[in-house]
N, C-alpha and C positions, 0 to 999 in steps of 0.2 A: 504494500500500500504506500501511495504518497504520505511525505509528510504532512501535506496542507491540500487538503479537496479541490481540484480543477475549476476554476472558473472561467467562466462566458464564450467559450471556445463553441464557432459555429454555431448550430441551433438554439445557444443560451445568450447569444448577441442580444441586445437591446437593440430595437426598433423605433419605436414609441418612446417619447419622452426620453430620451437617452441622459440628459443632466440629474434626473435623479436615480442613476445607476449607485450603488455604493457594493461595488465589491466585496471591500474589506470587511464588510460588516456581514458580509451572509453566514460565518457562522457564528456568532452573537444572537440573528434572529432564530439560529434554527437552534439554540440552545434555550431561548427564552420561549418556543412558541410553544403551543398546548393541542392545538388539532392541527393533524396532518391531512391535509385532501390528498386520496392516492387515486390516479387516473391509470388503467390500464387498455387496451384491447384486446379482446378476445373474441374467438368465435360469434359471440353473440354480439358483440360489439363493443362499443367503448362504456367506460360507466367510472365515475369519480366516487370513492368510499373518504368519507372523515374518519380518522383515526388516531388512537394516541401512539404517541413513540419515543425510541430512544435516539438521545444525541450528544454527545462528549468532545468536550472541546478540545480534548487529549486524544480523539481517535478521528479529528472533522473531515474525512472522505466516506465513512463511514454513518449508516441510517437504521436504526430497529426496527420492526413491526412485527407486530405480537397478535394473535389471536386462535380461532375455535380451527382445527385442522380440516375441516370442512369447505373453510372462506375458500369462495370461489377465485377473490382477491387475490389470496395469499398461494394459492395456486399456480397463479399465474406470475407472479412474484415471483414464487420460489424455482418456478421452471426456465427463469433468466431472461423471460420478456421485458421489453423498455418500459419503466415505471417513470412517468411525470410525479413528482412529491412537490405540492405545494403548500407554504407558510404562509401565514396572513397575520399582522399583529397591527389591530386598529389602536392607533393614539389620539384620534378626533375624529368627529364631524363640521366638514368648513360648510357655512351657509355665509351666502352671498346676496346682495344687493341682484343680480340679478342671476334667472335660474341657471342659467347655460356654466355657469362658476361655481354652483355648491358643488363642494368633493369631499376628501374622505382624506386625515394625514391616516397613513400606514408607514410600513415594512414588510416588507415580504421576498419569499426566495421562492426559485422555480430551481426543481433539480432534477435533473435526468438520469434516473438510476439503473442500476442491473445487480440483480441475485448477486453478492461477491461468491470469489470462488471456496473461498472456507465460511463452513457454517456454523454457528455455534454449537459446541456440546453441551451436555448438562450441568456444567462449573459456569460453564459461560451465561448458560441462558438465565439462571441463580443473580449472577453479578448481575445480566443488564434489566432482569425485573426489579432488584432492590434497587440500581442506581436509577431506574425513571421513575421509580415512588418517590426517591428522595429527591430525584429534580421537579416533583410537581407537586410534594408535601415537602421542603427542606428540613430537613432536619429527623425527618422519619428514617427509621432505618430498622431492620430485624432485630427480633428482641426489644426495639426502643419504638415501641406504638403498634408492632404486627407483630404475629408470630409468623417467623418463616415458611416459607411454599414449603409444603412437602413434595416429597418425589413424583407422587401421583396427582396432584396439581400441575407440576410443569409440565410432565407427558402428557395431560393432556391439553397442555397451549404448543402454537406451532409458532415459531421465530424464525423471522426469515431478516440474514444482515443484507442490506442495500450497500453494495459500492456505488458513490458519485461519479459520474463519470464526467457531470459537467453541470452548471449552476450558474443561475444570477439574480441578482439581490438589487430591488428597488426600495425607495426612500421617497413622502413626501410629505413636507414639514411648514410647518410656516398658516399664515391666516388665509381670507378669500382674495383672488385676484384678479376680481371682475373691477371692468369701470366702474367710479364712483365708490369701490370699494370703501376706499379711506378717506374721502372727501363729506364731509357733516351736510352738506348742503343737497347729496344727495338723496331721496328721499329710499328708505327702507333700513336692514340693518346689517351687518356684518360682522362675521368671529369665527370662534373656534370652542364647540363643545365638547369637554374630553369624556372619551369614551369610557363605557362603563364597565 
């Protein structure tokens, strides 16, 4: 594995608004987010699943996904098809003077992943369900708020590790930036209500 997760190479280009790219931040948002949108195609077609996950800023090529060994999802994951994983971390809602301008400040990463080629064993699967309890209750940890999975708990969750193969992380901050936004004379109102 790379040291540091591939970024924006080819299909993870920004197009669209390309000034608020922020690279360096994409693994920051993908250690602070809480649902994962996972997009696959299959057979039957395409279909986006929310889900929760692991992510370690000590391993950032590197994506978990946990679940019933059924998931049609994880299936398809796990058999090394291209997985889109998207982050979304709302910081506001911008309303604007007029409508064409109300937005939204976020963060968010788009990453293009595939099945890595090692999978986790049963030490491993152990580590990365305590370490995504405790990145999403800090300070939880076995023994100290849960008692440990037992064996027959984990067999029957299916973990599938995600290699990045390539990512890109947008950013957009700041108030509304329609006409008369900031001008008092113009009649309506404008800001920023942070998200809840």
């Amino acid at each position: 594995m790379p040291d540091a997760a591939p970024r924006s190479p080819d299909r993870a280009t920004l197009h669209q608004h390309r000034e608020r790219a922020v690279p360096d931040d994409a693994p920051a948002i993908l250690a602070a987010g809480i649902v994962a949108h996972v997009g696959i195609a299959d057979d039957q077609g395409p279909v986006v699943i929310p889900m929760t996950y692991q992510y370690d800023l000590q391993d950032p090529a590197t994506l978990y996904l946990h679940g019933a060994h059924n998931s049609r999802l994880l299936h398809a994951v796990a058999s090394g098809a291209p997985v889109c994983v998207t982050i979304t971390l709302v910081d506001g809602l911008v309303y604007s003077k007029t409508a064409l301008n109300h937005s939204v400040n976020y963060r968010s990463v788009v990453a293009f992943c595939r099945a890595a080629a090692t999978q986790p064993d049963d030490a491993q699967k152990r580590a990365v369900l305590d370490a995504m309890i405790g990145r999403y209750w800090p300070g939880r940890g076995p023994n100290a708020g849960y008692t440990p999975a037992p064996a027959v708990h984990l067999n029957a969750t299916a973990f599938v590790a995600l290699h990045i193969d390539a990512m890109s992380a947008k950013s957009r901050t700041g108030g509304a930036k329609g006409p008369g936004d900031d001008d008092p004379s113009v009649p309506g109102t404008a800001g920023v209500t942070v998200a809840r």
